[in-house]
Residue frames as qw, qx, qy, qz and C-alpha x, y, z in Angstrom:
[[0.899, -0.177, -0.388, 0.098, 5.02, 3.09, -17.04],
 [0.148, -0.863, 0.482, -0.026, 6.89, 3.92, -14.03],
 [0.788, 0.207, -0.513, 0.271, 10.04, 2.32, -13.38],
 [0.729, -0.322, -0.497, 0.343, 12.00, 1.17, -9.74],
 [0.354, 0.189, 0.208, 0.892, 13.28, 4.59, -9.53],
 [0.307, -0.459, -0.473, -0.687, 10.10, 5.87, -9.68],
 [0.668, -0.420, -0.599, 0.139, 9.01, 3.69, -6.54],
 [0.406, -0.096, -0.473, 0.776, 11.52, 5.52, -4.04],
 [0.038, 0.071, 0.024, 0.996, 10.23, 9.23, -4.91],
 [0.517, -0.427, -0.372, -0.642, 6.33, 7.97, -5.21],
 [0.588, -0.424, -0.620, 0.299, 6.88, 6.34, -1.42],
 [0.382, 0.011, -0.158, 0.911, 8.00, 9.76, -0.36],
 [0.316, -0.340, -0.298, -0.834, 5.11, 11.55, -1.70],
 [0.653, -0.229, -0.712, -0.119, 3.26, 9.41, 0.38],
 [0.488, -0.340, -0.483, 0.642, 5.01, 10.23, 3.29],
 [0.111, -0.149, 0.118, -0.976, 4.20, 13.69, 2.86],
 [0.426, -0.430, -0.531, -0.593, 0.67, 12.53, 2.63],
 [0.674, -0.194, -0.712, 0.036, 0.91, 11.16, 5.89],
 [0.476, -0.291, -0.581, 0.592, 1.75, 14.09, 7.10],
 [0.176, -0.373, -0.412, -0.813, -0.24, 16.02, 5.63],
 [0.596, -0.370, -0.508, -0.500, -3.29, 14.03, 7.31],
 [0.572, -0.391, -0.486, 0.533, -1.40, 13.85, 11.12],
 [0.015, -0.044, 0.063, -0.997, -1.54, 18.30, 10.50],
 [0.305, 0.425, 0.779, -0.345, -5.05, 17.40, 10.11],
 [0.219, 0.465, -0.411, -0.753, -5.16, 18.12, 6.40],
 [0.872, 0.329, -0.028, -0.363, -6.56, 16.06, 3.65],
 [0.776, -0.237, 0.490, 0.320, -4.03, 13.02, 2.92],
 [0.783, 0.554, 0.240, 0.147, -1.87, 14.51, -0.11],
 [0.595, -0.424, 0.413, 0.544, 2.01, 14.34, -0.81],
 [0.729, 0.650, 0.038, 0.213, 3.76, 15.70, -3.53],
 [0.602, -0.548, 0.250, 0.524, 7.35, 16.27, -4.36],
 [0.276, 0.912, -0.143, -0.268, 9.48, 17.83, -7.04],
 [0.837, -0.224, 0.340, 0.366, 12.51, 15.62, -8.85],
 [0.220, 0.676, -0.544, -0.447, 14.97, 17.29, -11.52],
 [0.662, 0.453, -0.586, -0.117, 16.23, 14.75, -14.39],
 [0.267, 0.456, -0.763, 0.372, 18.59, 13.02, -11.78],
 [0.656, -0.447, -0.608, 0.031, 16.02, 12.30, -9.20],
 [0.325, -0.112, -0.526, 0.778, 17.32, 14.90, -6.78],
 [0.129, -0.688, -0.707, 0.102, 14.56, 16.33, -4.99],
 [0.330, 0.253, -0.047, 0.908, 14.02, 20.10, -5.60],
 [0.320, -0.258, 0.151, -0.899, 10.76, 20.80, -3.46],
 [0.157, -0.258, -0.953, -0.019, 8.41, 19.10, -1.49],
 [0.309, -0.188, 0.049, -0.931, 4.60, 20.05, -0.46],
 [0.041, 0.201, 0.822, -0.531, 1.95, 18.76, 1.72],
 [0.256, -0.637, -0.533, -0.494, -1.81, 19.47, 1.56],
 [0.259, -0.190, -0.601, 0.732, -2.64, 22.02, 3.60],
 [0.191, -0.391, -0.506, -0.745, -6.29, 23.28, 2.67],
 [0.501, -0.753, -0.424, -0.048, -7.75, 23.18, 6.31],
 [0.667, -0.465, -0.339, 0.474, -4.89, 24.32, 7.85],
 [0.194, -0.126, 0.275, 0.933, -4.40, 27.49, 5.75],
 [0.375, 0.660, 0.373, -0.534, -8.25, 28.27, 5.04],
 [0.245, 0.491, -0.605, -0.577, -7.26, 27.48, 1.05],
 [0.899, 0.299, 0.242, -0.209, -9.33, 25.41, -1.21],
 [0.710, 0.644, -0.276, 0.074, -6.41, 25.69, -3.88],
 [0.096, -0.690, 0.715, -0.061, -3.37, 24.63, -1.35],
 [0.990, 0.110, 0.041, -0.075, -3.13, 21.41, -3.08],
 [0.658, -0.490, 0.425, 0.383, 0.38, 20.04, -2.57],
 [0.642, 0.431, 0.384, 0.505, 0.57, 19.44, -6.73],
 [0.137, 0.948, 0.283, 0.043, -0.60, 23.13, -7.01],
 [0.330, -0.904, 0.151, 0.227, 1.87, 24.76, -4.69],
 [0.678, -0.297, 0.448, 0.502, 4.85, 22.67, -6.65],
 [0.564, 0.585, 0.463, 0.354, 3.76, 23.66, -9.83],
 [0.100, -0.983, -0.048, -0.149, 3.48, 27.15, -8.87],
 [0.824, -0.422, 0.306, 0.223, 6.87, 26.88, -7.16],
 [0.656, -0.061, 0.509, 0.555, 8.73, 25.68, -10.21],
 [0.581, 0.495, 0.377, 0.524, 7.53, 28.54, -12.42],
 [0.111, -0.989, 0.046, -0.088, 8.60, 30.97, -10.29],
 [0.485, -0.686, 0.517, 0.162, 11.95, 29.27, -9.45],
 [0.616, 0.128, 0.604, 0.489, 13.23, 27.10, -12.48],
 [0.086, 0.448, -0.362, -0.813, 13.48, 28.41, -15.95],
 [0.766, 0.269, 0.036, -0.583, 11.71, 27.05, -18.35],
 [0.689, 0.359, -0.629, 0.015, 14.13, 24.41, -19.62],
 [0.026, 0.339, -0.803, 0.490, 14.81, 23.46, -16.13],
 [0.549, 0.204, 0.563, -0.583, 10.81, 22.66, -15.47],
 [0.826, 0.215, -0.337, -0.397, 10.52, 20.84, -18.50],
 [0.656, 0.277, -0.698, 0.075, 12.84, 18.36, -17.04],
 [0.296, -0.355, 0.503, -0.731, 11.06, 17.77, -14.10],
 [0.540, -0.342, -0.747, -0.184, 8.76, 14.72, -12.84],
 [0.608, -0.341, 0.292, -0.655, 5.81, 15.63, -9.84],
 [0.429, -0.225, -0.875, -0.013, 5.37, 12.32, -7.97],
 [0.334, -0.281, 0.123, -0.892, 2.25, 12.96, -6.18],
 [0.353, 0.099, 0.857, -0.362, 0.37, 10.43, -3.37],
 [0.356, 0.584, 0.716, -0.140, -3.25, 11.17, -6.24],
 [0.514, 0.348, 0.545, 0.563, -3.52, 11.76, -9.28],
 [0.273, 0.039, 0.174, 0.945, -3.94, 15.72, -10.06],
 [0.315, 0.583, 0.616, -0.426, -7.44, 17.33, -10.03],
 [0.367, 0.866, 0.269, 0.207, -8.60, 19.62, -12.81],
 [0.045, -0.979, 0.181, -0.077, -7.21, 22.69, -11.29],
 [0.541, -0.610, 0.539, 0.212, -3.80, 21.17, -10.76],
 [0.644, 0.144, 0.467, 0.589, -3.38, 19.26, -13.87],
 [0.269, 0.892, 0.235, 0.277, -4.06, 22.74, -15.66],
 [0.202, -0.925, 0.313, 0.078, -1.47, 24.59, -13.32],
 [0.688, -0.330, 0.520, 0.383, 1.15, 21.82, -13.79],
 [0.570, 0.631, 0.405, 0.336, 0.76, 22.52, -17.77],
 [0.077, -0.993, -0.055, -0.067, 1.10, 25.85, -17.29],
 [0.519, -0.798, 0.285, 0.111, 4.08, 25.44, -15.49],
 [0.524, 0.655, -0.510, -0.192, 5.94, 23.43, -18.20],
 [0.812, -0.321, 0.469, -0.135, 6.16, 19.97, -15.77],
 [0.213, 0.384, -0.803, -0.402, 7.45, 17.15, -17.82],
 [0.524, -0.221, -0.815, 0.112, 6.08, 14.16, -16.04],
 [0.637, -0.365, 0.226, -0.640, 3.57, 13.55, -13.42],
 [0.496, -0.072, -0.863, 0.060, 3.56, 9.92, -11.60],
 [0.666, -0.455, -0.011, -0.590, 0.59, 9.06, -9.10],
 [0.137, -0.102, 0.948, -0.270, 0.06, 6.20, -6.72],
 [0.321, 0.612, 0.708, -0.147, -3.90, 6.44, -6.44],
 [0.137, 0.234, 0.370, 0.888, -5.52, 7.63, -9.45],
 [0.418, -0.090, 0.155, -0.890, -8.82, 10.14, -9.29],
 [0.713, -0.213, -0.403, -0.532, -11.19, 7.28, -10.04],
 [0.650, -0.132, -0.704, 0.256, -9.68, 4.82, -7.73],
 [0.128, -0.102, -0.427, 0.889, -10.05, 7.93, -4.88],
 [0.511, -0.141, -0.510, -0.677, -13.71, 8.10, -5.98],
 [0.723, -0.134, -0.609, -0.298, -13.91, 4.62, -4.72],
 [0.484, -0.175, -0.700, 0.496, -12.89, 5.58, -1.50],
 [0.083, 0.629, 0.310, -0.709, -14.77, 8.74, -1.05],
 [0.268, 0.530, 0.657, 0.465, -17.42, 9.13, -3.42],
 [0.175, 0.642, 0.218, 0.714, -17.66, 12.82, -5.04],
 [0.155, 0.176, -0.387, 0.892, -17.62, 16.38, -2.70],
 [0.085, -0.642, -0.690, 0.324, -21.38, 16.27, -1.99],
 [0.193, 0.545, -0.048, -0.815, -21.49, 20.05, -4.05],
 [0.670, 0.622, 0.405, -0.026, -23.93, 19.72, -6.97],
 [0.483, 0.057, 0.322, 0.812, -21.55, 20.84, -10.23],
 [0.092, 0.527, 0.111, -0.837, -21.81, 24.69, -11.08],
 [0.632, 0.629, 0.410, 0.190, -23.86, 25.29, -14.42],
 [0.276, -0.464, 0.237, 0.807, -21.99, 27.28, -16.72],
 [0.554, 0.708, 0.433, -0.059, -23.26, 29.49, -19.81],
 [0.028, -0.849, 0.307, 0.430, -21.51, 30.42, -22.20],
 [0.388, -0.136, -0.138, 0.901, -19.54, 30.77, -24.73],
 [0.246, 0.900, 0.357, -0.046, -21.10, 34.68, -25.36],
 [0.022, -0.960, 0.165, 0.227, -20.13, 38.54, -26.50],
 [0.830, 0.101, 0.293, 0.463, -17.29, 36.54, -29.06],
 [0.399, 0.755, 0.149, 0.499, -17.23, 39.84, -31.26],
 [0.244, -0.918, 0.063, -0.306, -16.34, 41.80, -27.91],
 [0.774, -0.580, 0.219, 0.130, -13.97, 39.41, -26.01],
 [0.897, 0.342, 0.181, 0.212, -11.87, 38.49, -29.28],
 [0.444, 0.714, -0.143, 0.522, -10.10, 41.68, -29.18],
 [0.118, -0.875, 0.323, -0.341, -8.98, 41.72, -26.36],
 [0.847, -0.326, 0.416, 0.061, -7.87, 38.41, -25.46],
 [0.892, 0.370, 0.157, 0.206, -6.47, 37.77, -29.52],
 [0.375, 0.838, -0.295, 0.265, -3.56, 40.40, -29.57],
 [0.637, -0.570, 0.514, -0.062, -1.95, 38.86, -26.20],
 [0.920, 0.051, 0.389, -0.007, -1.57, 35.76, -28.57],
 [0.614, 0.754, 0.119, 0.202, -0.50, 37.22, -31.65]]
């Protein structure tokens, strides 16, 4: 649930969006808040204007905070972001150790304004070769 608080930092995001989409980008704001609400990064979409599928404003913060924060410092973080995360962004914000995410528009409701990308979905196969990949992926963990 957000709370009033919340409001200021998710109008903001917004605003990035807005200018996001006057660069002639896709419309999408995000920002960075510490614990306190002070802002510690902000980021635009900028995926036409940089020739980058992956410059997704969420992306770049995420990325961002786990090169610049420690890890206790990015757990006590909150992304407010103009639309809800995609795949590839909620997976980088994990990564990063985010705490909190707050949207405005969520993916489905952005659906309902522009239905899907018009690309047919990639097939994937797999998994395979378990006996071959296990060792080398299982000692990183361990």
């Amino acid at each position: 649930m957000t709370a009033p608080e919340d409001h200021t930092l998710l109008r903001r995001a917004i605003a990035l969006a807005a200018e996001a989409r006057a660069s002639g980008n896709p419309p999408f704001g995000s920002l960075l808040a510490g614990p306190d609400g002070t802002v510690l990064a902000e980021e635009r979409n900028t995926t036409l204007t940089d020739r980058d599928i992956t410059a997704h404003p969420e992306l770049k913060l995420a990325r961002w905070a786990a090169r610049e924060l420690d890890a206790a410092a990015a757990a006590g973080t909150t992304l407010y972001t103009s639309c809800q995360p995609c795949g590839m962004c909620e997976a980088v914000i994990q990564q990063a150790g985010l705490r909190r995410v707050v949207f405005a528009l969520s993916g489905d409701q952005l659906l309902d304004i522009r239905p899907g990308s018009g690309r047919p979905p990639v097939p994937q196969d797999g998994p395979a070769l378990l006996d071959e990949v296990r060792p080398v992926v299982e000692p990183w963990y361990r």
